[in-house]
C-alpha positions as CSV (number, residue, x, y, z in Angstrom):
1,X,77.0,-11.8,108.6
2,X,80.5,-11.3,107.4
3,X,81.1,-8.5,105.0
4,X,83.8,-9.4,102.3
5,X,84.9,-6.5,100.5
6,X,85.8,-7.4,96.8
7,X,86.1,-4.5,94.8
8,X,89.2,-2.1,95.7
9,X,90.0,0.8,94.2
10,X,92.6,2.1,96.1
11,X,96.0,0.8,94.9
12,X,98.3,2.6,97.7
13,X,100.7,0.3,99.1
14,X,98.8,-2.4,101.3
15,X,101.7,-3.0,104.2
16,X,102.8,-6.5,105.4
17,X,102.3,-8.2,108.0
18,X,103.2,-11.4,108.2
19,X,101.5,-14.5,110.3
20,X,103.5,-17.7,111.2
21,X,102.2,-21.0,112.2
22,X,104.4,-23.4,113.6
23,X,104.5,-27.2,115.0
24,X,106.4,-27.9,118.0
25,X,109.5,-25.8,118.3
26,X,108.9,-23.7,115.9
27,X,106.1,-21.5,118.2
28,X,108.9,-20.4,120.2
29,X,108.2,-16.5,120.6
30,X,111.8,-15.3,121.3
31,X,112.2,-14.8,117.4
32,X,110.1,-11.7,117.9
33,X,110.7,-8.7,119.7
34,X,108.5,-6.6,121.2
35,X,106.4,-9.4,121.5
36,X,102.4,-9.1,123.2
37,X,99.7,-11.8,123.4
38,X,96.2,-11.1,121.9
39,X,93.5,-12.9,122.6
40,X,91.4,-12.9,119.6
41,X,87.8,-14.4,119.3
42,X,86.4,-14.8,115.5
43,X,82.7,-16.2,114.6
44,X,84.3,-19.9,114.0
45,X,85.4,-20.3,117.7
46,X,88.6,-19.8,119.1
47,X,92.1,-20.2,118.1
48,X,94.8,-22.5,118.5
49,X,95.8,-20.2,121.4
50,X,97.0,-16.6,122.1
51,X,98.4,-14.6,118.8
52,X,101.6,-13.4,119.5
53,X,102.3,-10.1,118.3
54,X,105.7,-8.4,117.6
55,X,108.6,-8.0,115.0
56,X,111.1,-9.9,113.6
57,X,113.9,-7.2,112.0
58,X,111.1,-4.6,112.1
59,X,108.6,-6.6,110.2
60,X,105.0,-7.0,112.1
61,X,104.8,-10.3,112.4
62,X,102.3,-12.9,114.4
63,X,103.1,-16.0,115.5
64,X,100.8,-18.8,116.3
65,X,101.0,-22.2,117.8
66,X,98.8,-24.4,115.3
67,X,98.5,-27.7,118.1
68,X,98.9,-24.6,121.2
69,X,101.3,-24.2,123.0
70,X,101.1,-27.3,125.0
71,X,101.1,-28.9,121.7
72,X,98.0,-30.9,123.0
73,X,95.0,-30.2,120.3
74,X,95.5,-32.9,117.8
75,X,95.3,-32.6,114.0
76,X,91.6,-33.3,113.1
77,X,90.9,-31.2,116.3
78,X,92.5,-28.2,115.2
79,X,90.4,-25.2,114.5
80,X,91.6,-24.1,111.1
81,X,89.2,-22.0,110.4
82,X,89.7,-19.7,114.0
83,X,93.5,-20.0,113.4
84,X,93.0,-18.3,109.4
85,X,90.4,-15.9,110.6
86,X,92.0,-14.8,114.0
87,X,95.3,-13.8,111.2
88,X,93.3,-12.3,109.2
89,X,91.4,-10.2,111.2
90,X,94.6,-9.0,112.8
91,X,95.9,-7.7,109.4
92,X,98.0,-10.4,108.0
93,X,99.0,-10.5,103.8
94,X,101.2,-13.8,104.3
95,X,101.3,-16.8,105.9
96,X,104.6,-18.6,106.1
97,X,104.0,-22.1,107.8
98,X,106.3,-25.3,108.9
99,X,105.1,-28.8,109.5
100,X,106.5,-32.3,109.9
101,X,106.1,-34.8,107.2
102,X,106.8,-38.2,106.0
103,X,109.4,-38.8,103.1
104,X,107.4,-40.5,100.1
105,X,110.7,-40.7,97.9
106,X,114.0,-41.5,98.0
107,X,115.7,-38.4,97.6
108,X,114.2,-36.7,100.0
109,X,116.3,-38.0,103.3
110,X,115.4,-37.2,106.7
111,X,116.5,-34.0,107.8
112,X,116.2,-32.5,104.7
113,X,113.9,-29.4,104.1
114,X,111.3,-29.2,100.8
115,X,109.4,-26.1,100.2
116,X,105.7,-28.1,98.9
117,X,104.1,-26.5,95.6
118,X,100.5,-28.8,95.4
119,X,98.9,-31.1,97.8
120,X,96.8,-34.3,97.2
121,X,93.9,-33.9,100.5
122,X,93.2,-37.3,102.1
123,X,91.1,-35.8,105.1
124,X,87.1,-36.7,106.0
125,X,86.5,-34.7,108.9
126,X,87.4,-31.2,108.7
127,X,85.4,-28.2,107.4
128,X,86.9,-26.7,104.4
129,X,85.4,-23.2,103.8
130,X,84.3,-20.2,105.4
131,X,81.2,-20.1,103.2
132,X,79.0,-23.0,105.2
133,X,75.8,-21.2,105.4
134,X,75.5,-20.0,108.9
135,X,74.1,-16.6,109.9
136,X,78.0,-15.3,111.3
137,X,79.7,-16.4,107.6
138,X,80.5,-14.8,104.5
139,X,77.2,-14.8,101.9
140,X,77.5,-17.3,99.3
141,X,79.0,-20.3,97.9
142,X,82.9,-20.4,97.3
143,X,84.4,-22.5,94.7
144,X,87.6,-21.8,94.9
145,X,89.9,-22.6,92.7
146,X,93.3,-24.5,94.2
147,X,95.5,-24.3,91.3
148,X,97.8,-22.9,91.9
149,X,97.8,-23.9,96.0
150,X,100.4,-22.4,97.5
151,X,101.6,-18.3,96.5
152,X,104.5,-19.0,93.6
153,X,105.8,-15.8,95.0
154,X,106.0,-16.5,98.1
155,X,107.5,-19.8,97.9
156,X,110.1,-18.6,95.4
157,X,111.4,-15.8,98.0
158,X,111.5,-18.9,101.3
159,X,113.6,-20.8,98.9
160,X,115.7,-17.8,98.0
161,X,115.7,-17.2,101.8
162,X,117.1,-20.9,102.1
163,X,119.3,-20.4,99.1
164,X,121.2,-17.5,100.8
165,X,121.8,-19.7,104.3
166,X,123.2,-22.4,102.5
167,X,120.3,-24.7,103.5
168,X,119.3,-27.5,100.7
169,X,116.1,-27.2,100.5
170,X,114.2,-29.3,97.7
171,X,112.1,-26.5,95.1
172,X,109.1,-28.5,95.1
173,X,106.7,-31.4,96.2
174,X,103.1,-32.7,96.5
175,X,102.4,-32.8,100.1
176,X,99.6,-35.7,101.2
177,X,97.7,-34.7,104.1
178,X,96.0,-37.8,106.2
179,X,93.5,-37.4,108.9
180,X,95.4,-38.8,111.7
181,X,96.4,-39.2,114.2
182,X,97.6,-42.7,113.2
183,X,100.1,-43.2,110.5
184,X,99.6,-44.9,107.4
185,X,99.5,-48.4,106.6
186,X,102.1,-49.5,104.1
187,X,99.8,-50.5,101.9
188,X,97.9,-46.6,102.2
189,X,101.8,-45.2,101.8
190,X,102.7,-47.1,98.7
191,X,99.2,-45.9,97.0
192,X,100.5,-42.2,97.9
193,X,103.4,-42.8,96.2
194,X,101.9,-43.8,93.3
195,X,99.3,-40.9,93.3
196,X,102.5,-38.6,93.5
197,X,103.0,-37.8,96.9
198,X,106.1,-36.8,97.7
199,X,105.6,-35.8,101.4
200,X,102.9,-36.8,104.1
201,X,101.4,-35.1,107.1
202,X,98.0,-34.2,109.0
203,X,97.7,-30.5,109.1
204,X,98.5,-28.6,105.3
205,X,94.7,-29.4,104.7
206,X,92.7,-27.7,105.0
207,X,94.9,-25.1,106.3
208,X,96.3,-23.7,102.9
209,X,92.6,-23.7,101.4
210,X,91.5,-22.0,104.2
211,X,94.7,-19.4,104.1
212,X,93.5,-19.2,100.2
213,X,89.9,-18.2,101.1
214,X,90.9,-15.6,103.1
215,X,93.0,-13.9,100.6
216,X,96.0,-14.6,102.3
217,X,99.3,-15.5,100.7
218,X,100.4,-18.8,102.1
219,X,104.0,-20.5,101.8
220,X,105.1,-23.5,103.9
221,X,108.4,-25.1,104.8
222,X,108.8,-29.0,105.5
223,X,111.1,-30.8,107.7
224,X,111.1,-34.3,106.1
225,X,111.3,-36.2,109.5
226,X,111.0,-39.6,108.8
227,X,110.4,-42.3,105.5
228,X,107.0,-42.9,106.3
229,X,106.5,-46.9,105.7
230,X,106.7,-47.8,102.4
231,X,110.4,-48.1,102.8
232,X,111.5,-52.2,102.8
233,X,114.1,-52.4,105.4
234,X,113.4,-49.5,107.5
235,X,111.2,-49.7,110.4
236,X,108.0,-47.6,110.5
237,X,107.3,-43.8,111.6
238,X,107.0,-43.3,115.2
239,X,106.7,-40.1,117.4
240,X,110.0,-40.1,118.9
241,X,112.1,-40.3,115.8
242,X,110.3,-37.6,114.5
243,X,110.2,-35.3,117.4
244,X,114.2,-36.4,117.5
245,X,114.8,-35.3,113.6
246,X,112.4,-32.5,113.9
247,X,114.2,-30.9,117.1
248,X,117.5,-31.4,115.1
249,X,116.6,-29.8,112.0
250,X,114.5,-26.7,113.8
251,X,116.8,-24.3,113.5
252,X,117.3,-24.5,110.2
253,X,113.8,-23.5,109.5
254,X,113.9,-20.6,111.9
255,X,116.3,-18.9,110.0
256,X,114.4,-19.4,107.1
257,X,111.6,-18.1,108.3
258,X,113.5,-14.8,109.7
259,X,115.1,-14.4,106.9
260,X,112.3,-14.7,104.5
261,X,110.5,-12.0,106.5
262,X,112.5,-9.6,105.7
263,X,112.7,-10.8,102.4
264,X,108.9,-10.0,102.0
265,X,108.9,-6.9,103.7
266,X,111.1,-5.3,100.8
267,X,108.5,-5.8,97.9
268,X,105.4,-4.5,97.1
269,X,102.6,-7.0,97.5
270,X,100.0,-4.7,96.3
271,X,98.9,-6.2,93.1
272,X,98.9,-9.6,94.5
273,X,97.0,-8.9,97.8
274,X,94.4,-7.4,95.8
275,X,94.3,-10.8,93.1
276,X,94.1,-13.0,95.7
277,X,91.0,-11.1,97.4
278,X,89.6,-11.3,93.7
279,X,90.2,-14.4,93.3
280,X,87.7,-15.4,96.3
281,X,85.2,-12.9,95.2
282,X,84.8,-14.3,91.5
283,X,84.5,-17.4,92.9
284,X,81.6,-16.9,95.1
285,X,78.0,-18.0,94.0
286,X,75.7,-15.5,95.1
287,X,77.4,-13.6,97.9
288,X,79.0,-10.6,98.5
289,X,80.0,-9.1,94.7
């Protein structure tokens, strides 16, 4: 049985340390120095692959490749849960991620970057919580609550991070995750649209519920790759323009992410790292209070 702690006292400075999760290109490990590889096995099974452990400007960092590093586990395959818990149980406060997504609206073009605040979850098959009953889990029932989804505070400082690079980045959307791997019909990408999607992809869900669960402060950065289908005129998605837009765009999203890090690393997380275990612990049925 898992042992959740949920009542802190001590209010000295909790440090950061800072997990990534990237797609493809965005798992290189060069961005961290003093890099090691750390196998980590948690009671949900294991990882995506290796953690990476180092620094980026002196900040402890962990990067992660959230398909592997072959990029060969597919989205429904991906073991959320292993990939959250392994971060967590390696010390991790944040989690600042990047995925590929469709474009639901105009004004976000292809190429462009959006830093999501909500998401609208369209998948069947993947488990949600930590809090499923089994001997090796947490005690209790979670309902958590996912307003809001993503840490305001740490959104805010990737888009000041983006703000100081000169990068447009779009403030907010409502992300859309499918199941996959196909991509949408037109039909399913017009209803988005009218639901108030903004962006689609296959892997925010249930990653930042998950990241939420474990008390971990989650912010994400999107690389609109593509318009989806729902666009009259334009042909439909396909993996090669959107490996093509999202190798053109990667950069960008590196320095971001580096410089969002350090951005982090100055403030004081304290009060919020403690919230957000509260949070989860208030919202537990009959476990561990």
């Amino acid at each position: 049985m898992i042992h959740i702690k949920c009542k802190d006292t001590d209010l000295d400075p909790i440090p950061v340390k800072i997990g990534i999760i990237g797609g493809s290109g965005l798992d290189d490990p060069d961005i961290l120095e003093q890099r090691q590889e750390k196998i980590v096995e948690t009671p949900y099974g294991n990882p995506s692959d290796a953690l990476i452990e180092g620094e980026i400007a002196g900040v402890q960092c962990v990067l992660l490749a959230r398909h592997g590093r072959k990029h060969d586990i597919m989205p429904s395959n991906v073991n959320y849960r292993a990939n959250i818990w392994a971060l967590r149980q390696v010390g991790c406060t944040h989690l600042i991620v990047s995925t590929a997504c469709g474009s639901l609206r105009e004004d976000i073009k292809p190429g462009q970057l959006v830093v999501p605040h909500d998401f609208i979850d369209r998948t069947t098959k993947r488990m949600q919580t930590f809090y499923d009953g089994s001997s090796q889990s947490p005690r209790g029932v979670c309902h958590l609550p996912m307003y809001p989804a993503f840490s305001e505070r740490t959104r805010n400082l990737i888009l000041e991070a983006a703000k100081e690079l000169e990068i447009p980045a779009h403030d907010k959307a409502t992300i859309v995750t499918i199941e996959g791997p196909r991509f949408s019909s037109r039909s399913e990408s017009n209803m988005f649209r009218q639901w108030g999607g903004d962006l689609i992809n296959m892997t925010t869900c249930p990653e930042v519920v998950l990241a939420k669960e474990a008390g971990l402060l989650y912010g994400s950065v999107a690389i609109a790759t593509d318009y989806d289908c729902w666009r009259m005129g334009c042909e439909g998605v396909n993996v090669q323009d959107v490996l093509k837009t999202f190798k053109e765009n990667v950069v960008k999203v590196k320095k971001i992410l580096v410089n969002a890090v350090s951005r982090i690393a100055k403030e004081d997380w304290t009060e919020d790292v403690l919230n957000a275990k509260q949070c989860v612990c208030q919202n537990t049925m009959s476990g561990a209070m």
